[in-house]
FIBAPA-83022 format. One line per 5 residues: number of its first residue (from 1); their letters; for each residue x, y negated, z negated of N, C-alpha, C. Coordinates in Angstrom, 2 decimals, always signed. Layout:
<recs>
NUM> a> X/Y/Z/X/Y/Z/X/Y/Z ~ ...
</recs>
This chain:
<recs>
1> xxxxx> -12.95/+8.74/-23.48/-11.70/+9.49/-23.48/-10.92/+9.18/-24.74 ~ -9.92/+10.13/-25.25/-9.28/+10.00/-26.60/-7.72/+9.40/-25.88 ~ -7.49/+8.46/-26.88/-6.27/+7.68/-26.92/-4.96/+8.68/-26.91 ~ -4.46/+7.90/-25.89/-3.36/+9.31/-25.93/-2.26/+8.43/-25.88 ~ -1.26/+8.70/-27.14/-0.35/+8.28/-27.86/+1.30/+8.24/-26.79
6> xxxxx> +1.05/+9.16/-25.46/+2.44/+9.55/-24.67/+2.35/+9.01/-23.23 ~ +1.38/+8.30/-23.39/+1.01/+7.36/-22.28/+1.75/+5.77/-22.05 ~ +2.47/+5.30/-21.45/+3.67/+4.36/-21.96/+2.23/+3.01/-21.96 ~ +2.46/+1.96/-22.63/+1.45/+1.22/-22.61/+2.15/-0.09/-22.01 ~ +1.06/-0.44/-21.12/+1.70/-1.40/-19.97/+1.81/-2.85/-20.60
11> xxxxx> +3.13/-3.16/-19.56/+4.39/-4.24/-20.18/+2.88/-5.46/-20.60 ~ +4.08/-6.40/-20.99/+2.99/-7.97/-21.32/+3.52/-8.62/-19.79 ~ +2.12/-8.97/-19.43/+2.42/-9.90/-18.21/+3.45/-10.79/-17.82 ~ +4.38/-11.45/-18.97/+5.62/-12.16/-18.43/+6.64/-11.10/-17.93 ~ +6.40/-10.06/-18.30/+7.84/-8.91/-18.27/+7.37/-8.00/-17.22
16> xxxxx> +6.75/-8.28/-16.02/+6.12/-7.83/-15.01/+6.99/-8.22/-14.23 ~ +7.52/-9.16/-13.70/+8.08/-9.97/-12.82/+9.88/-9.28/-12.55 ~ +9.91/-9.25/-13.88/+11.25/-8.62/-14.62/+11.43/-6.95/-14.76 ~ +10.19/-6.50/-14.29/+10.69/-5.18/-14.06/+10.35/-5.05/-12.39 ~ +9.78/-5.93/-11.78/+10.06/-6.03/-9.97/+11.64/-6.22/-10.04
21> xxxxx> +11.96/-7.04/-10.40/+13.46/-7.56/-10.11/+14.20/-6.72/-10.35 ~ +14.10/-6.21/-11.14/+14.97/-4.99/-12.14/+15.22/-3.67/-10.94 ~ +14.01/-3.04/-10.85/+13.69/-2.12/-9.49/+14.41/-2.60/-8.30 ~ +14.22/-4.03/-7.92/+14.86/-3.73/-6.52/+16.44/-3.94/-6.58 ~ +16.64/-4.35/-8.07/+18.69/-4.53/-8.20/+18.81/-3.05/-7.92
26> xxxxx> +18.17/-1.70/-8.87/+18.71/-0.97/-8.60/+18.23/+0.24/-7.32 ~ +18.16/-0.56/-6.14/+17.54/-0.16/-4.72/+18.76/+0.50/-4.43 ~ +18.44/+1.62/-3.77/+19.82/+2.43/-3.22/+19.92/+1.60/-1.36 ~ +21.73/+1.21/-1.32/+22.23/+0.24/-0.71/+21.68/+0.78/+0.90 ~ +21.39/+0.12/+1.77/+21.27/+0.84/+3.40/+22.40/+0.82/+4.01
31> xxxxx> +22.24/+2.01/+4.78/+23.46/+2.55/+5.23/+23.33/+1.29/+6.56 ~ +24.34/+1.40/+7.55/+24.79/+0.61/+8.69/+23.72/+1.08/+10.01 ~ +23.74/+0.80/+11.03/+22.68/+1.05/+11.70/+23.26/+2.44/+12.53 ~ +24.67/+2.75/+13.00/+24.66/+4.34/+13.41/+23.95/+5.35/+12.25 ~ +24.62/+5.08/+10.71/+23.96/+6.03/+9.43/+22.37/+6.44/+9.46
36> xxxxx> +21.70/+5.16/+9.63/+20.43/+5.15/+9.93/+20.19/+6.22/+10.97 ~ +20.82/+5.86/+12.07/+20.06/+7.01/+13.21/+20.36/+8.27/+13.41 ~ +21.49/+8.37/+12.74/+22.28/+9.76/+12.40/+21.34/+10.57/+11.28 ~ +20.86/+10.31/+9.91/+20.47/+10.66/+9.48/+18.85/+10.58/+9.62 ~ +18.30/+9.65/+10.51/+16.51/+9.27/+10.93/+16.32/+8.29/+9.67
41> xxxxx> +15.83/+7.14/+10.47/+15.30/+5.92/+9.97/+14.20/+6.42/+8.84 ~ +13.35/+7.63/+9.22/+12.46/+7.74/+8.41/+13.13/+8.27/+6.86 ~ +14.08/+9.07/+6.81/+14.73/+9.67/+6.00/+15.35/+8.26/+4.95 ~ +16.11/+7.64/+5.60/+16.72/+6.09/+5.34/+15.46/+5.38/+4.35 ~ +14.83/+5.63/+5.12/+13.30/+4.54/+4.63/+12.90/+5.09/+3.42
46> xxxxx> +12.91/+6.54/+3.55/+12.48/+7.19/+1.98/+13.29/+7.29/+0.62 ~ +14.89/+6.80/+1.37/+15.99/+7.02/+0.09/+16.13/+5.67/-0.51 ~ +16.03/+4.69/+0.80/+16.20/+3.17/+0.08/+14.88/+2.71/-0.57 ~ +13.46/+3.17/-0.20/+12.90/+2.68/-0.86/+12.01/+3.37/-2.49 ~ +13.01/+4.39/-2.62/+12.78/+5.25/-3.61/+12.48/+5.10/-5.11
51> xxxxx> +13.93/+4.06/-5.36/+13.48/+3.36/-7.29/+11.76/+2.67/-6.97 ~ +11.74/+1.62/-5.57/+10.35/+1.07/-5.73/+9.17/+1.70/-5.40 ~ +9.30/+2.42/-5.10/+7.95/+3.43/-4.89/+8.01/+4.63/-6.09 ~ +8.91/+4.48/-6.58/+8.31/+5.21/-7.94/+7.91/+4.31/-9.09 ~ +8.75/+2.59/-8.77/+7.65/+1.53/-9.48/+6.47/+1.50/-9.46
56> xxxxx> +6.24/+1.22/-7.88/+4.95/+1.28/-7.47/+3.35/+1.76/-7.81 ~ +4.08/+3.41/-8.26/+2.95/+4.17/-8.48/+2.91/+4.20/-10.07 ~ +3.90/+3.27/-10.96/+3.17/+2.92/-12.83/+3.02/+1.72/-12.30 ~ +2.68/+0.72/-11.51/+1.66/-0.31/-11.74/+0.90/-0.89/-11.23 ~ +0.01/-1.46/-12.42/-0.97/-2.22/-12.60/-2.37/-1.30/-12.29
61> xxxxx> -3.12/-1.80/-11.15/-4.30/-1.09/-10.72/-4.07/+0.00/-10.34 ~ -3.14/+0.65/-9.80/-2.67/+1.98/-9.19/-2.78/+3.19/-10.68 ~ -1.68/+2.43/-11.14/-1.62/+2.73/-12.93/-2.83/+3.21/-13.22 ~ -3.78/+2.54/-13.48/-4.88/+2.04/-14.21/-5.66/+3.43/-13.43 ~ -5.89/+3.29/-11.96/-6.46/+4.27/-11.43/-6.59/+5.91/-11.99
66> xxxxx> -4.74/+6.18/-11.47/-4.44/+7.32/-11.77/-4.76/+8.13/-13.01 ~ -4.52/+6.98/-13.95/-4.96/+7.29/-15.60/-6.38/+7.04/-15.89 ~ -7.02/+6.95/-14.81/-8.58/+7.16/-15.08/-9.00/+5.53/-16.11 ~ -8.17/+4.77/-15.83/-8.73/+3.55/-16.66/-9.14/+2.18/-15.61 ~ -9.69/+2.51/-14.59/-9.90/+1.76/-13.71/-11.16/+1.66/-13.71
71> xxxxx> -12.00/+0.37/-12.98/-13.51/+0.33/-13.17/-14.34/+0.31/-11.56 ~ -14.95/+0.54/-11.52/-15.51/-0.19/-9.72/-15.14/-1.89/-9.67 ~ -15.28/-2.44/-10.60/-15.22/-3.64/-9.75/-13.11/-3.95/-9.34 ~ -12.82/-3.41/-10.77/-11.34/-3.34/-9.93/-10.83/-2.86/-8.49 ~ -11.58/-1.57/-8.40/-11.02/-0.91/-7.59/-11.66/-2.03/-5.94
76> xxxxx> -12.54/-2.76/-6.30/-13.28/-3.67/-4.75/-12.54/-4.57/-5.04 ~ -11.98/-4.94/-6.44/-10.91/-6.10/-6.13/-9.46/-5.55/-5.18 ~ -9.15/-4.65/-5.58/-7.90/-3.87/-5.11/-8.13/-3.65/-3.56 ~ -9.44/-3.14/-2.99/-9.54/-3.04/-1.60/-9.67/-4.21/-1.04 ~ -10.47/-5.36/-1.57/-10.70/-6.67/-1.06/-9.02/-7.19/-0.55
81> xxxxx> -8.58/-7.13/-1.17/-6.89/-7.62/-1.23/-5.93/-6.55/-0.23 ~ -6.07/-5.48/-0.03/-5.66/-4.89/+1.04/-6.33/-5.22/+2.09 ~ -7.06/-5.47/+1.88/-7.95/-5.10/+3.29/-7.23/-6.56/+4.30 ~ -6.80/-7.32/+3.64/-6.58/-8.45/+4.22/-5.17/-8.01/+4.60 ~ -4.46/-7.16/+4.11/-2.77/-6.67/+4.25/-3.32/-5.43/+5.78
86> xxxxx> -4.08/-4.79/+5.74/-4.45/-4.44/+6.50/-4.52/-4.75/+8.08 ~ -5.67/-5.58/+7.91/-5.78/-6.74/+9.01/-4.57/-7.48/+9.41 ~ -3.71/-7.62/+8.74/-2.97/-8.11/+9.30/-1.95/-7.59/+10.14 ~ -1.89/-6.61/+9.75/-0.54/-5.27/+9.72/-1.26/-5.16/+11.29 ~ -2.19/-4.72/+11.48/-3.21/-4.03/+12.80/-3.50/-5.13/+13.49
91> xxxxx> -3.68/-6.28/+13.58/-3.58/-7.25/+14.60/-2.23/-7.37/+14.71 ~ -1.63/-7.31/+13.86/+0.53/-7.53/+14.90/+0.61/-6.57/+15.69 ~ +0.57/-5.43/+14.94/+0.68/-3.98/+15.77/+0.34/-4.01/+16.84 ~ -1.41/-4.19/+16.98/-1.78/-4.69/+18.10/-1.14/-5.45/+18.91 ~ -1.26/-6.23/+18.87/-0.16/-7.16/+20.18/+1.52/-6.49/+19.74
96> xxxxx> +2.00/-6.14/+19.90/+3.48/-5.14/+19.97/+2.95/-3.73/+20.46 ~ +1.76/-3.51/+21.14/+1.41/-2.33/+21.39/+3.29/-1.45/+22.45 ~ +3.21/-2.78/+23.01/+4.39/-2.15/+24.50/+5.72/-2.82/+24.42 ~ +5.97/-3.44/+22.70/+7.03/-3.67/+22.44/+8.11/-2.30/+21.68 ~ +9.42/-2.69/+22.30/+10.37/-1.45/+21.97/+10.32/-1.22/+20.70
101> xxxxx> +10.32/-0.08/+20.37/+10.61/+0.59/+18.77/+9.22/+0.30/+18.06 ~ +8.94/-0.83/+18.00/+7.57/-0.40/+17.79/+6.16/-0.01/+18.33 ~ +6.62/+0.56/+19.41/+5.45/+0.88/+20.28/+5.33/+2.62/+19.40 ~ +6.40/+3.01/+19.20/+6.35/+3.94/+18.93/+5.16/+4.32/+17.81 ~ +4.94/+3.47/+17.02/+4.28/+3.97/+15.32/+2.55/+3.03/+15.47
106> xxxxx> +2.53/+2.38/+16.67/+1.25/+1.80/+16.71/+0.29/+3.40/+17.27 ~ -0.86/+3.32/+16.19/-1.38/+4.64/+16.04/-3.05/+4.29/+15.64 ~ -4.32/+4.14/+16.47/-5.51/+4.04/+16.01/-6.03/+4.29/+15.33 ~ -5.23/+5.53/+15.42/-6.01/+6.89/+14.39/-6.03/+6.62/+12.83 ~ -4.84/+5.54/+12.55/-4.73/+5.44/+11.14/-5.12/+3.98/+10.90
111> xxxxx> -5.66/+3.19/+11.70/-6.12/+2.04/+11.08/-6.96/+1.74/+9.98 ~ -6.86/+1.04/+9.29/-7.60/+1.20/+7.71/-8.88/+0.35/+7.58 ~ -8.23/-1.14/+8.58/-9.06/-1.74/+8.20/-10.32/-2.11/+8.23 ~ -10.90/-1.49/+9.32/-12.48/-1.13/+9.46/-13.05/+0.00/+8.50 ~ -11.97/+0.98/+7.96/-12.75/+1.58/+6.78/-12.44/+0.95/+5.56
116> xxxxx> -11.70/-0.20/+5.04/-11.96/-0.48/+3.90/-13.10/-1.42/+4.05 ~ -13.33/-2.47/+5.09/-14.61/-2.73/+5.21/-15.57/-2.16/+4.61 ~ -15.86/-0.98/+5.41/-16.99/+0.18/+5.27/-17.19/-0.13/+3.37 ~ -16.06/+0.69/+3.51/-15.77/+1.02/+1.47/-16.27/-0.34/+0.64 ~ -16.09/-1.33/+1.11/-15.93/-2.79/+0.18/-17.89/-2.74/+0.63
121> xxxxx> -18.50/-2.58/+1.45/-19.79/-2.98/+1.57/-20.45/-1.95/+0.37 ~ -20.01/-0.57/+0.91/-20.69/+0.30/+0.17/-20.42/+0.20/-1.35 ~ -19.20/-0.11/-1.61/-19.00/-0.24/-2.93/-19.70/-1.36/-3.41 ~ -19.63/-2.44/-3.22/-20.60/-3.72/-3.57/-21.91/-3.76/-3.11 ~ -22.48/-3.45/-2.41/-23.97/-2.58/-2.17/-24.08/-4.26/-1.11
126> xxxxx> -23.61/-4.02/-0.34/-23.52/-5.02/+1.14/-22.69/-6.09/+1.56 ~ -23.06/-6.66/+2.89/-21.99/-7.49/+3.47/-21.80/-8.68/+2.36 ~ -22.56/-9.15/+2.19/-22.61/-10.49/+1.14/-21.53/-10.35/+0.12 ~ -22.45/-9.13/-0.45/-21.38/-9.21/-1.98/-19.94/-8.58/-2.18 ~ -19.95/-7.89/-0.45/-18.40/-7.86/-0.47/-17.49/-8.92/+0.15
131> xxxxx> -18.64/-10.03/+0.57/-17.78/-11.15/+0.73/-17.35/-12.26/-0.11 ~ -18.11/-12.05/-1.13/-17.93/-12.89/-2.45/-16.90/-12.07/-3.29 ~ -16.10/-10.62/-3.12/-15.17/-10.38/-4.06/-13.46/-11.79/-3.19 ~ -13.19/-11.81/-4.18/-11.56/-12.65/-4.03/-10.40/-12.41/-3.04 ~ -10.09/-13.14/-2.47/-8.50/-13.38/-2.01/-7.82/-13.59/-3.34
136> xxxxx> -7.02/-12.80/-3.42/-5.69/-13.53/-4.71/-4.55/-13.48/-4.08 ~ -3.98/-14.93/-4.80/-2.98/-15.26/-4.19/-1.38/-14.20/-3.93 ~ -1.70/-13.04/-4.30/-0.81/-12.01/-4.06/-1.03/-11.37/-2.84 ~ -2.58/-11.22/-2.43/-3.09/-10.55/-1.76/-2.78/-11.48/-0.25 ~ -2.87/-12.94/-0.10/-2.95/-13.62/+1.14/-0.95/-13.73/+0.55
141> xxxxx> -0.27/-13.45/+0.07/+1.12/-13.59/+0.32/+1.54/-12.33/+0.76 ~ +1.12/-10.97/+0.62/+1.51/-9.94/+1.14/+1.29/-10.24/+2.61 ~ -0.76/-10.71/+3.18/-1.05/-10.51/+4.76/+0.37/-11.28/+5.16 ~ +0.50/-12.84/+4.25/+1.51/-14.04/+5.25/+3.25/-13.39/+5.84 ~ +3.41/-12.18/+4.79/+4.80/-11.88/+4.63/+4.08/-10.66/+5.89
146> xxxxx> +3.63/-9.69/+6.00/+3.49/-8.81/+7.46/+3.27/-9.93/+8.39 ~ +2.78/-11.12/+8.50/+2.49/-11.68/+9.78/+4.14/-12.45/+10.46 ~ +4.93/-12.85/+9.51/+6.03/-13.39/+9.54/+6.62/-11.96/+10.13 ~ +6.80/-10.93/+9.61/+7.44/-9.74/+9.81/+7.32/-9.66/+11.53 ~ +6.33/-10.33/+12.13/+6.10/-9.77/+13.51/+6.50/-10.70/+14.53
151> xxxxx> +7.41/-11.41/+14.02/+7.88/-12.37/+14.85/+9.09/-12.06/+15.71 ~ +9.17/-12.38/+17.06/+10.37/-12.04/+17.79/+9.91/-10.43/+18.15 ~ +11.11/-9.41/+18.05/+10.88/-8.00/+18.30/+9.77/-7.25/+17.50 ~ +9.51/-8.35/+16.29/+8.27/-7.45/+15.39/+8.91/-5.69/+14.93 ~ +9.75/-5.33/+14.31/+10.49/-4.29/+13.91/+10.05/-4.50/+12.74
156> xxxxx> +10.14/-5.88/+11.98/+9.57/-5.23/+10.54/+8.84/-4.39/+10.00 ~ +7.65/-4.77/+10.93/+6.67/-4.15/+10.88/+6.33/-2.39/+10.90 ~ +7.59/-2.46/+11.26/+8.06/-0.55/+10.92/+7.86/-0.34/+9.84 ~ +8.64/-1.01/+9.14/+8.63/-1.06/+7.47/+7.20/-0.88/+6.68 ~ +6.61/-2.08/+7.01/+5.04/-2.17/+6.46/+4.14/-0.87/+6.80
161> xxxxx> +4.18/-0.42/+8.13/+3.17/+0.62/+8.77/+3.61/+1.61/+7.93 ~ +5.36/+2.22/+8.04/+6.05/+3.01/+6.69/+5.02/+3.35/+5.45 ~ +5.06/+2.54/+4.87/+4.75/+1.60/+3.44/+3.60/+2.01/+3.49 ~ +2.30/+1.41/+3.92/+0.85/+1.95/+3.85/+0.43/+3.36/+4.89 ~ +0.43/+3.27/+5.75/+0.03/+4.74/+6.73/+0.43/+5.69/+5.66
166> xxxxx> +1.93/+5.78/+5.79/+2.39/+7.32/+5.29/+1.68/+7.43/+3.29 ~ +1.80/+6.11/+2.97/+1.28/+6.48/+1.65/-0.46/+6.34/+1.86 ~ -0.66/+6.33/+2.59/-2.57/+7.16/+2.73/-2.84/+7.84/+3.21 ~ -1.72/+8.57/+4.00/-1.98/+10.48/+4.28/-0.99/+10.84/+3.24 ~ -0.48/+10.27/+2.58/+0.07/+11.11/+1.17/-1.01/+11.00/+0.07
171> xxxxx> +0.23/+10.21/-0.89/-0.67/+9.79/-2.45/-1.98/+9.36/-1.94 ~ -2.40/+8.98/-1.29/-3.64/+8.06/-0.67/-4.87/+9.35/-1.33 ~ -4.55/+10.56/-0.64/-5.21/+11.54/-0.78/-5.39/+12.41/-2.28 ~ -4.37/+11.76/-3.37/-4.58/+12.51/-4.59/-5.53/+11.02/-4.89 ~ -5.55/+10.06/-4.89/-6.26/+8.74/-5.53/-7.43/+8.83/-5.13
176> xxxxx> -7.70/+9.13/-3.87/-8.93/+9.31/-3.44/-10.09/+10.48/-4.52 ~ -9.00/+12.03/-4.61/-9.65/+12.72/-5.66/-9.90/+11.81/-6.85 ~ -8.87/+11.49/-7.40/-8.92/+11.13/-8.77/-10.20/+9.86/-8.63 ~ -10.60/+8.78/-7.71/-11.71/+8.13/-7.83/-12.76/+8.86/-7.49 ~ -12.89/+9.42/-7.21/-14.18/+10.65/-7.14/-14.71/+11.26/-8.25
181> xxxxx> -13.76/+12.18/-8.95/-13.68/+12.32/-10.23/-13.73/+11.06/-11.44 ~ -12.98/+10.15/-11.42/-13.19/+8.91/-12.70/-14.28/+7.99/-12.19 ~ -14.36/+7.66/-11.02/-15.46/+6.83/-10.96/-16.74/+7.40/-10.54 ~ -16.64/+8.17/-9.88/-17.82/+8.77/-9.28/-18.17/+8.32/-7.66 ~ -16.64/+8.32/-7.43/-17.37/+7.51/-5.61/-17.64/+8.30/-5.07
186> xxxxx> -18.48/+8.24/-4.57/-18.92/+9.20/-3.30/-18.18/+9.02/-1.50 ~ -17.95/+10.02/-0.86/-17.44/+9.88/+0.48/-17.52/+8.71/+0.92 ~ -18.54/+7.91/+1.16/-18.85/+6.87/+1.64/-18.41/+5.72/+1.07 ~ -17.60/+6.16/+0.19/-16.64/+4.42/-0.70/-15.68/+4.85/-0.63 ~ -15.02/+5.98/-0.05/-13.76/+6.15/-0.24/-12.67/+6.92/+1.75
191> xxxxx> -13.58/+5.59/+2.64/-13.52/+5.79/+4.18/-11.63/+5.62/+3.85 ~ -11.12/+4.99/+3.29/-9.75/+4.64/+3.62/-9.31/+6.04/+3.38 ~ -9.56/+7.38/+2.32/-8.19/+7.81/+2.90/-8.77/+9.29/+3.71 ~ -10.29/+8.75/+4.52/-10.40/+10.10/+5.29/-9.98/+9.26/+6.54 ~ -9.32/+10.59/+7.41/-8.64/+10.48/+8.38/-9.94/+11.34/+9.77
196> xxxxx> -10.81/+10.96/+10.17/-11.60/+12.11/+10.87/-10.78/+12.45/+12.22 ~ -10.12/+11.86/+12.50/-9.60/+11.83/+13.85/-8.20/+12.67/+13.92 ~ -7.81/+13.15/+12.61/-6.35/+13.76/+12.23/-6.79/+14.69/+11.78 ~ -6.68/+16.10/+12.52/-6.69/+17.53/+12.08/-6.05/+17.77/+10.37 ~ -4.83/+18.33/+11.06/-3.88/+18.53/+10.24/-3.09/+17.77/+9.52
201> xxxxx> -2.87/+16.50/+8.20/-2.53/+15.74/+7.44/-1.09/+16.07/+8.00 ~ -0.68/+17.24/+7.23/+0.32/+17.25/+7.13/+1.71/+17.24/+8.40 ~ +1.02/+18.06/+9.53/+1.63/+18.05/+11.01/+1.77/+16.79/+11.35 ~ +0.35/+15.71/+11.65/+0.24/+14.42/+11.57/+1.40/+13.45/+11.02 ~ +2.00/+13.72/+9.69/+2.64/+12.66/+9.06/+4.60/+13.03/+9.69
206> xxxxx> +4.62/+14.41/+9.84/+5.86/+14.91/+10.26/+5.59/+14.20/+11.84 ~ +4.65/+14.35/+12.45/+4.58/+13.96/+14.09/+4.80/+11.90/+13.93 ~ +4.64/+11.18/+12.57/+5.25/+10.34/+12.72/+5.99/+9.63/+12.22 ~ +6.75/+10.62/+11.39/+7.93/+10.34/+10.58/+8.96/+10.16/+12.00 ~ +8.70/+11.40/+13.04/+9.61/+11.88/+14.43/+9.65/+10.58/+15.47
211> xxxxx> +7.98/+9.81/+15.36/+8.28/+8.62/+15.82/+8.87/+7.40/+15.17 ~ +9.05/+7.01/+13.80/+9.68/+6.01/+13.35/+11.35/+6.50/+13.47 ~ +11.26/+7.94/+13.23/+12.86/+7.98/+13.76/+13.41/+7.83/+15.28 ~ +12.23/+7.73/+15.82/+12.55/+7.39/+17.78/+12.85/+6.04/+17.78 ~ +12.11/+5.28/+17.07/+12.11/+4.07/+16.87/+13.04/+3.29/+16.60
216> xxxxx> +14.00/+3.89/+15.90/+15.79/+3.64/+15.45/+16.10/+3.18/+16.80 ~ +16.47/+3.81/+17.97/+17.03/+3.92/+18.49/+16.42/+3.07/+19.93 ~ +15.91/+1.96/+19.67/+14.96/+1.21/+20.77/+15.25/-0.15/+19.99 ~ +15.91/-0.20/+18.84/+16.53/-1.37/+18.18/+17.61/-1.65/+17.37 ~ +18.61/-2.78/+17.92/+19.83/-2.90/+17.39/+19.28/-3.30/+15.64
221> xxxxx> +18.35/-3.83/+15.12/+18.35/-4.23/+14.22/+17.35/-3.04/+13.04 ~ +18.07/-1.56/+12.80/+17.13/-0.37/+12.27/+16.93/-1.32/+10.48 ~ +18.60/-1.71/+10.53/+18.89/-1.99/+8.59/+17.22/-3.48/+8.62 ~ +17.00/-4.17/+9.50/+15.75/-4.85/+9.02/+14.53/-4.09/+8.85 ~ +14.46/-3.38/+9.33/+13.24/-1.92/+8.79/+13.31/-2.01/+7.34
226> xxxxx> +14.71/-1.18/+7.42/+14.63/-0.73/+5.65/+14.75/-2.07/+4.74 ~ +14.71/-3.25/+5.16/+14.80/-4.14/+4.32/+13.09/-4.40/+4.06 ~ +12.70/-4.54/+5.31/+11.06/-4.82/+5.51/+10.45/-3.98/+4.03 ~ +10.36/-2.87/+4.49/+10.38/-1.71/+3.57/+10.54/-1.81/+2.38 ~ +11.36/-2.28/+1.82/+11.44/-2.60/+0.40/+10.72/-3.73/+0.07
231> xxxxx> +10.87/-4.84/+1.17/+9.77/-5.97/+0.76/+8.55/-5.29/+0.48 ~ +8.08/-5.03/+1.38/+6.71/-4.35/+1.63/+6.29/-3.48/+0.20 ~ +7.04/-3.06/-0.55/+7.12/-2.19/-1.68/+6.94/-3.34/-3.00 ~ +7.62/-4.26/-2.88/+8.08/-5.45/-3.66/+6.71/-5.99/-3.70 ~ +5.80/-6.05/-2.40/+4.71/-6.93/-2.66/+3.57/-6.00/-3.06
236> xxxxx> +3.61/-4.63/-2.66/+2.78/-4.33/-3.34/+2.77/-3.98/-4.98 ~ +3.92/-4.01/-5.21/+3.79/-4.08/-6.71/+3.73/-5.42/-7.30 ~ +3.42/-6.33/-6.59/+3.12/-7.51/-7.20/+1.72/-7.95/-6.93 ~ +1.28/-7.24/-5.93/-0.84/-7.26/-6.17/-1.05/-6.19/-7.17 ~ -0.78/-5.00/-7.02/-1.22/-4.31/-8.12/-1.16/-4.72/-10.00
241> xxxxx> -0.16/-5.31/-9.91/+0.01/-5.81/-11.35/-1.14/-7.19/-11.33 ~ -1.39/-8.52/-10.27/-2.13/-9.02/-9.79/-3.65/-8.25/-10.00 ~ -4.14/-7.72/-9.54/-5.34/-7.02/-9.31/-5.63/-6.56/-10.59 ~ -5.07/-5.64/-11.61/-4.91/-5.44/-12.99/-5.30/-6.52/-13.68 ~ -4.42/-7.78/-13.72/-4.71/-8.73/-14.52/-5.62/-9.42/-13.83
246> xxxxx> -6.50/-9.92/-13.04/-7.72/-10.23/-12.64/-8.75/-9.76/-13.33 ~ -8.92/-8.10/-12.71/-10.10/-7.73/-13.15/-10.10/-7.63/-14.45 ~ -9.34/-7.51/-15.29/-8.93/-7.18/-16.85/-9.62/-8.12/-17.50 ~ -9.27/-9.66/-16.94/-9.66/-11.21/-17.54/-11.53/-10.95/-17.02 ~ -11.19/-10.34/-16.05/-13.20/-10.80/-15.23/-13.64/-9.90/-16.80
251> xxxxx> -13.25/-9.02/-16.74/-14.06/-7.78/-17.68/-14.21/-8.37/-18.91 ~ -13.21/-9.07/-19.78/-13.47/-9.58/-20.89/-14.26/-10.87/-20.95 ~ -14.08/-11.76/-19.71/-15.14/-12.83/-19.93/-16.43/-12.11/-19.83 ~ -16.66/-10.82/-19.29/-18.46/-10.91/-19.22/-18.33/-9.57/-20.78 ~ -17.62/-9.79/-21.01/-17.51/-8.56/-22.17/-17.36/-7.34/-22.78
256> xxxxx> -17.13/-7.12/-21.24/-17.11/-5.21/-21.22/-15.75/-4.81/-21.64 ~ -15.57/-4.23/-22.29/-14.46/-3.44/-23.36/-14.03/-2.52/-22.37 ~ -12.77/-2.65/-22.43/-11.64/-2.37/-21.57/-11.38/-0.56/-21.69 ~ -11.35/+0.27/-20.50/-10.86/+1.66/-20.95/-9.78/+1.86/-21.49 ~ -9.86/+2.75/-22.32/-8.59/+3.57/-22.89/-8.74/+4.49/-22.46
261> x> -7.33/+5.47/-22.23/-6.64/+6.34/-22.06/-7.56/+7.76/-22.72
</recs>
């Protein structure tokens, strides 16, 4: 591919940290917990966590993806490291199946983590060698921060399910093209963002936007959602920049020359 000059070229790793921080100073403030339910938690969830989810999607591996400068082994580092945010998210859920407010958004249909499994075998060509890709220490601080989230009423966890579900019947579904196209995955490496069990994407994500906004209202505490929520945003932009600089270092110790744009 030819170098393309209007492509912003990503920060130096100390000034990573400093544009997380930066993003969440300028987080739009949460309203009080009637505002929340007056206007739907889900609505709330999309305005406060808005500066960071448009962080989100310029960095690091995400970055790298979208712009077609991503490699296979990144992208099994990137699933290896969810997959564990995953698991975690879906065993809390799990046990809060018949707890208030969040009974509402616990949903089978969208569990991930038996298809990134799938994806991490097929992509590494079996169980073994997808057990030899890495934990990084971003990746086991995201699972530790959802498992903390589920303590007591477990409401955070609104936040997190927020955070990944809705962004893999969204964006989930343009990344999926775009690795198809740049890498060449085939269906079978890319189980996370088919949904077989969900007709209609789009009916689907409105049918549970309707339950996280039911969900408001089954807990005095909605404003810890939207705080969750921004965490949850916070950490994933701190594996993705993580995951970036991993595979970046793996690639140059064995020598392979890095994509450009």
């Amino acid at each position: 591919m030819t170098q393309r000059s209007d492509v912003p070229a990503d920060p130096p790793a100390g000034d990573r940290d400093a544009r997380v921080r930066d993003e969440a100073a300028g987080a739009v403030p949460s309203p009080n917990a009637d505002e929340i339910r007056r206007i739907g938690l889900s609505n709330a969830l999309r305005e406060v966590t808005a500066p960071l989810h448009r962080q989100a999607e310029k960095a690091g591996a995400i970055s790298d993806i979208v712009r077609g400068r991503s490699s296979r082994a990144a992208y099994a580092l990137l699933l290896r490291n969810l997959h564990a945010v995953y698991e975690a998210i879906e065993r809390c859920l799990d046990r809060h199946r018949a707890t208030p407010a969040v009974r509402h958004i616990v949903r089978d249909e969208v569990f991930r983590a038996g298809a990134i499994a799938l994806d991490l075998e097929n992509l590494c060509g079996g169980a073994a060698a997808a057990a030899a890709v890495p934990l990084l220490p971003e990746g086991r601080a995201y699972a530790e921060a959802v498992t903390a989230s589920a303590e007591g009423d477990g409401v955070g966890l609104i936040g997190h399910a927020y955070t990944r579900y809705l962004g893999d019947l969204s964006g989930g579904q343009t990344v999926s093209q775009v690795l198809a196209r740049t890498l060449g995955l085939d269906a079978d490496k890319r189980n996370i963002y088919r949904f077989a069990a969900i007709g209609d994407l789009d009916a689907y994500k409105d049918g549970y936007r309707a339950a996280i906004d039911r969900a408001a209202f089954e807990t005095d505490r909605p404003d810890a959602i939207l705080a969750e929520a921004m965490r949850a945003f916070r950490l994933n932009i701190a594996l993705f920049w993580a995951v970036q600089a991993a595979a970046d270092g793996a690639a140059a110790r064995a020598g392979t020359p890095a994509p450009v744009d």
